[in-house]
C-alpha positions in Angstrom: 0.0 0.0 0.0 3.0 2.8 1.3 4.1 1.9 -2.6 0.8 2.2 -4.3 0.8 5.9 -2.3 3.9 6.6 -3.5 3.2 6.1 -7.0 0.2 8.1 -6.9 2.4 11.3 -6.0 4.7 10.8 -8.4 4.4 13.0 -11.6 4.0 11.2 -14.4 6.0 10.8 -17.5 3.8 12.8 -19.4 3.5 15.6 -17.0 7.6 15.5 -16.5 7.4 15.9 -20.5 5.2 19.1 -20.9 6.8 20.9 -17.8 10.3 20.4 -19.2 9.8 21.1 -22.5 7.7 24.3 -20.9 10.4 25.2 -18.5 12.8 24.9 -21.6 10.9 26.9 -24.2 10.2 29.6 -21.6 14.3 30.2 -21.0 15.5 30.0 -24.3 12.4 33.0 -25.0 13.2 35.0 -22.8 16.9 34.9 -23.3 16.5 35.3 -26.7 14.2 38.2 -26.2 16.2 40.2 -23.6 19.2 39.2 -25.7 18.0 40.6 -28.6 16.5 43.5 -27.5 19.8 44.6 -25.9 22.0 43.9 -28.9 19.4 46.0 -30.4 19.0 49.0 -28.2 23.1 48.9 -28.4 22.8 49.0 -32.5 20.2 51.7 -32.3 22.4 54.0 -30.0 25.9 52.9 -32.3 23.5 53.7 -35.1 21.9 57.2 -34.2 25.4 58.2 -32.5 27.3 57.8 -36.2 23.6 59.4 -37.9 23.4 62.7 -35.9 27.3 62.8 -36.6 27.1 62.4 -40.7 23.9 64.9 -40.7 25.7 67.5 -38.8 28.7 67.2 -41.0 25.8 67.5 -44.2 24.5 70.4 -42.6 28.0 72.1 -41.9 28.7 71.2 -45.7 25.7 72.7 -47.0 25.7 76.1 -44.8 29.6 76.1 -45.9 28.8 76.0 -49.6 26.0 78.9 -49.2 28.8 81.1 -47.9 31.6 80.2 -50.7 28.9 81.0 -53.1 28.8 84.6 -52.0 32.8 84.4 -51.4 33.0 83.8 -54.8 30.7 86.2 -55.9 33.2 89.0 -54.5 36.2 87.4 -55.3 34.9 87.5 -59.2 33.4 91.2 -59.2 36.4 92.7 -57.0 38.7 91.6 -60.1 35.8 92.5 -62.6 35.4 96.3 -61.2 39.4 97.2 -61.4 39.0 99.4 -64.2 35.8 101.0 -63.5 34.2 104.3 -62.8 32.3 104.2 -59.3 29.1 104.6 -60.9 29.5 101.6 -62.8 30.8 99.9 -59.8 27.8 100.8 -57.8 25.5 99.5 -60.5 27.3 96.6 -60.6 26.6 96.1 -56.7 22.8 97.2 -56.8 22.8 93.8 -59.4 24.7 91.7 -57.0 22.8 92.3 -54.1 19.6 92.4 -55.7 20.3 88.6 -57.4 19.4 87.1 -53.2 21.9 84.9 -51.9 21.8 86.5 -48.5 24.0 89.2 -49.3 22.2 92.2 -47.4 24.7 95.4 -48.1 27.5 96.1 -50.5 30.1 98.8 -51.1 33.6 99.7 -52.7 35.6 101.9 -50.0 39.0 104.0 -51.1 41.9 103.7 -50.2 41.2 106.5 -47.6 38.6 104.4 -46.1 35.4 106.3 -47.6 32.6 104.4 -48.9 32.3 105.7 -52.9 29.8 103.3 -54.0 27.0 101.1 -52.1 23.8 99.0 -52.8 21.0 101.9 -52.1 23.8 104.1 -51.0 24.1 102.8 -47.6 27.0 104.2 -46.0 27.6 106.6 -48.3 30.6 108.9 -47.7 31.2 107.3 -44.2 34.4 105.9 -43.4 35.6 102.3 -42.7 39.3 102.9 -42.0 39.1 101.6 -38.3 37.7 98.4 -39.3 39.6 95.4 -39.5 38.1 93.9 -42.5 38.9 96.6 -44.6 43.1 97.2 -43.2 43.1 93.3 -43.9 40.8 93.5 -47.7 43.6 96.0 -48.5 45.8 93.6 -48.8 44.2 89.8 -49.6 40.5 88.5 -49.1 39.2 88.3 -46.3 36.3 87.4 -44.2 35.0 88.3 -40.2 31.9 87.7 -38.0 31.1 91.3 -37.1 28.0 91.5 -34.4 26.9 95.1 -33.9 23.9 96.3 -31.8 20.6 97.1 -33.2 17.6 99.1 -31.6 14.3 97.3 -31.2 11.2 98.9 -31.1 11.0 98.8 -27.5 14.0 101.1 -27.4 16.6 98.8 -26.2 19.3 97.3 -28.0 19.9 93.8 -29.5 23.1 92.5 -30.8 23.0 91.1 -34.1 25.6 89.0 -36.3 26.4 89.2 -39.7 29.7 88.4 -42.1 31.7 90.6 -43.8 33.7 89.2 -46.8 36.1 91.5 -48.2 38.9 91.6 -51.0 41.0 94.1 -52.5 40.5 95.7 -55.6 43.3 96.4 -58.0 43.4 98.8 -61.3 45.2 97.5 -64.6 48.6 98.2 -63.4 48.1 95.9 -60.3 47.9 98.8 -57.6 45.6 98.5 -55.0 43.2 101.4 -55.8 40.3 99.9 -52.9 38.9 97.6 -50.8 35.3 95.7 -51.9 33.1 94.3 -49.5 29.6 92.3 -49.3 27.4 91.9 -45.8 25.2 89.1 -45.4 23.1 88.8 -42.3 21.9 85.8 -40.4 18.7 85.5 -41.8 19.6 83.2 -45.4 21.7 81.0 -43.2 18.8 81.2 -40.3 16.0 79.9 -43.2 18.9 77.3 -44.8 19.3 75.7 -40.9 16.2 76.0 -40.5 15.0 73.9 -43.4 17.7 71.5 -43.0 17.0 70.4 -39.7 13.0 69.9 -40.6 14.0 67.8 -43.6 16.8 66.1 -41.4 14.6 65.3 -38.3 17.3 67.5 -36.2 17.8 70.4 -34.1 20.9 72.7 -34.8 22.8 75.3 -33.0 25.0 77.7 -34.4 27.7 79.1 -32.2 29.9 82.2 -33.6 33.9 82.5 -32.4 33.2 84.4 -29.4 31.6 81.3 -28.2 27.8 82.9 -28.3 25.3 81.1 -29.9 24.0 82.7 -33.3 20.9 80.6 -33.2 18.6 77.6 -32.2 16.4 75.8 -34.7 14.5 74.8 -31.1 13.7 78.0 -28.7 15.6 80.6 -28.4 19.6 81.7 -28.5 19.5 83.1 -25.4 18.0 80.0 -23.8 20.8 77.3 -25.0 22.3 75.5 -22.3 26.3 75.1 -21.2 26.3 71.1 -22.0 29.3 69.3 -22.9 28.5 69.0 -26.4 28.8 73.2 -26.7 31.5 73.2 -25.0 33.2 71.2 -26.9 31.6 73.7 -30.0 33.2 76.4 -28.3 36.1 75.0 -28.2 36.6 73.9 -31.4 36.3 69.9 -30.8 34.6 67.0 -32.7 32.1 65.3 -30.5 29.4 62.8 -30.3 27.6 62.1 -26.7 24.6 61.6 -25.0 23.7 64.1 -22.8 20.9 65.7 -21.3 18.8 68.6 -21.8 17.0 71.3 -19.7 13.7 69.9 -21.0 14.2 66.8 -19.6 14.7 64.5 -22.5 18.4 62.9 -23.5 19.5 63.7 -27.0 22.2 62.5 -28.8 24.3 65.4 -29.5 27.2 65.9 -32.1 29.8 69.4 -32.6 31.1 69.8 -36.0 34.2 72.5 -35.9 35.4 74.9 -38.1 32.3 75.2 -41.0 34.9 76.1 -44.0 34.9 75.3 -47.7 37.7 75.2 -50.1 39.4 78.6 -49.8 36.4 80.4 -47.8 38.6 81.3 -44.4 37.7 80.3 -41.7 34.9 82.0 -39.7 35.6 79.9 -36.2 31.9 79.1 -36.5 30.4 75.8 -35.0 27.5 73.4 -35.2 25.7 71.5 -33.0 23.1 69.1 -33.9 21.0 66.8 -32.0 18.4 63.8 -32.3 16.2 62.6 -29.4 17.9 59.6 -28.0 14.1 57.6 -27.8 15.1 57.4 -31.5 18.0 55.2 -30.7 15.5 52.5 -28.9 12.4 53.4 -31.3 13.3 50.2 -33.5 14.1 47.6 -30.6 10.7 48.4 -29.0 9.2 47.9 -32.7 10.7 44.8 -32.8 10.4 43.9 -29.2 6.4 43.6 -30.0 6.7 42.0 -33.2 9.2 39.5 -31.2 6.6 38.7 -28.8 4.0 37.8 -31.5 6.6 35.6 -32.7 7.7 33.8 -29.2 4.0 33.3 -28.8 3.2 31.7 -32.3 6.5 29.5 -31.8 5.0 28.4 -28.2 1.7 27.4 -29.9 3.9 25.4 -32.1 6.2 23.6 -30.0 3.1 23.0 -27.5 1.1 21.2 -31.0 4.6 18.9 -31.8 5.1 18.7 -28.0 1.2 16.8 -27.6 2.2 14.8 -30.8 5.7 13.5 -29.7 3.9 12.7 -26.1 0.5 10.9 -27.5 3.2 8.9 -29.7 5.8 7.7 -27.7 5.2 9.1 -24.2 1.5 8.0 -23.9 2.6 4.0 -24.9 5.0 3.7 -21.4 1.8 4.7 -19.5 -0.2 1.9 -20.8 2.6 -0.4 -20.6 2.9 0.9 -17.2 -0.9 0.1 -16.1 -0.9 -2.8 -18.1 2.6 -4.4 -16.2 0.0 -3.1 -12.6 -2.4 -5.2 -13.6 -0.8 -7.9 -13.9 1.8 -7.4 -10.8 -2.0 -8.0 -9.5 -2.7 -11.1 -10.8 -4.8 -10.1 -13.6 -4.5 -12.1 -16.9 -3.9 -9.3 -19.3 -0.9 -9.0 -21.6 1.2 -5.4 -22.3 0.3 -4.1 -26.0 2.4 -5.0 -28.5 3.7 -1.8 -29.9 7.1 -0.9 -31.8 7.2 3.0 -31.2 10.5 2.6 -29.4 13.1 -0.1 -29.1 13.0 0.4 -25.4 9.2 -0.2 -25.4 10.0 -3.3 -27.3 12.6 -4.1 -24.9 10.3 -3.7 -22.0 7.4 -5.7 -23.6 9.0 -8.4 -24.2 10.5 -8.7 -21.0 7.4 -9.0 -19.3 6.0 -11.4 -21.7 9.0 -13.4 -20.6 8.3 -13.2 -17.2 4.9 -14.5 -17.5 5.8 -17.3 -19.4 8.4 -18.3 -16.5 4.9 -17.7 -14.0 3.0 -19.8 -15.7 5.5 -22.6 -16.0 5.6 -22.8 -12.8 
């Protein structure tokens, strides 16, 4: 009887199946799904790190070639207007500013430092001598981030950045006879950054040489943070990290040095771009559902070949088992002859043995 109670607890071979191939199949899932979803996550952030680096280097690229345009604009007309009168010269620079490309002011200044001819006459007659653009356009191109302070309409004042390209002008004998400059505000570079970082899915910063940001594609100039990645801007250093921001979110944040272009000289501007970092995990949580979907439908499946394999082989040592019970209690009944296994087989026929032997004697 204790062995008849003993056998009663005992879980049976089929139950022993199910719950290991269970316990197994629930492992390997989740391993495989934690597993996965960290490799991923890791990608996504190796991924978006080496993304928000290549689109801030676009960006620098493209902002870069806006400016050599208008270098190369001045470059052309300061050897074009060597000869001529300064009303031709100033018609020549009511067409060039007129043509767009950001260029908001231009003029043709004396030796002496007097402005002869202007776009619209701005500046007429007034004197540039003091300025460093013009002592250095005297003598080769040149270019400078000048900021200068504005009055806004509620009376106080507002600085305000813009570039001055300048390059010498020289009659046919090769003197130097003046200096011709170009100004071109913010604004065209402003829209370009602007429309960049909507078609790119990114925020930009523009920091000057002074170290002062120019502008934000997200809030304002005044409002940008001292984070490593600006820092780094200001200092003239490549970076890529993932930082934090005052609104709370992390971004993935790259400074790109030193925005120059063939021989445009270099302005010691800088660019900072950014992506949100829930980008970087965006895909892994994608696939993290589809993943579970998957685990599930794979469960379903090994649960269907799980039921076969036990109905087919599993189920047999059970009967066999009852079967060999019955006749431990003296019932005439002989096992089923079956040939799933070669163990079964082996089994069968040694019980049919043994009651041979019982019956002999």
């Amino acid at each position: 009887m204790p062995t008849r109670r003993l056998h009663r607890k005992a879980p049976s071979l089929t139950a022993v199946t199910f719950a290991f191939v269970a316990a197994s199949a629930l492992v390997v899932g989740f391993m495989l799904f934690f597993l996965m979803r960290e490799r991923l996550q890791t990608y996504g952030r190796d991924n978006t790190a080496t993304e928000i680096g290549v689109r801030a280097e676009g960006v620098q690229t493209a902002l870069a070639h806006g400016l050599y345009d208008a270098w190369s604009r001045l470059k052309v007309l300061a050897q074009e207007v060597g000869a001529d009168d300064t009303e031709t010269i100033r018609t020549k620079l009511q067409t060039l500013v007129g043509e767009g490309n950001g260029l908001s002011w231009a003029g043709f200044a004396g030796l002496d430092g007097t402005i002869q001819a202007s776009y619209a006459d701005v500046m007429l007659g007034e004197s540039v001598s003091a300025t460093s653009w013009f002592q250095t356009g005297l003598s080769k191109p040149t270019a400078e981030d000048v900021r200068e302070t504005v009055s806004t309409v509620s009376g106080q004042g507002r600085s305000r950045s813009s570039l001055i390209f300048a390059a010498p002008v020289r009659n046919a004998d090769g003197q130097v006879r003046g200096v011709l400059s170009v100004r071109l505000d913010l604004s065209s570079a402003t829209i370009l950054l602007r429309d960049m970082a909507r078609a790119l899915d990114i925020d930009l910063v523009l920091i000057d040489s002074a170290g002062a940001v120019l502008m934000q594609t997200r809030g304002r100039a005044e409002d940008a943070p001292d984070l490593p990645s600006l820092q780094a801007a200001r200092a003239g250093a490549s970076m890529v990290t993932l930082e934090r921001w005052p609104d709370g979110r992390s971004y993935f944040s790259a400074a790109v040095p030193e925005i120059t272009y063939r021989d445009l000289p270099a302005l010691g501007w800088s660019l900072v771009a950014r992506v949100p970092a829930d980008l970087a995990v965006a895909p892994a949580e994608q696939l993290s559902r589809g993943m579970i979907f998957y685990l599930a439908s794979f469960g379903l499946m090994l649960l269907l070949l799980t039921m076969i394999f036990v109905e087919s082989f599993i189920r047999p040592f059970g009967v066999l088992a009852r079967t060999t019970s019955k006749i431990a209690d003296g019932a005439e009944v002989y096992p089923p002859d079956t040939n799933r296994t070669r163990e079964l087989q082996m089994i069968t026929a040694a019980i049919v043995r043994l009651q041979t032997r019982l019956h002999r004697h």
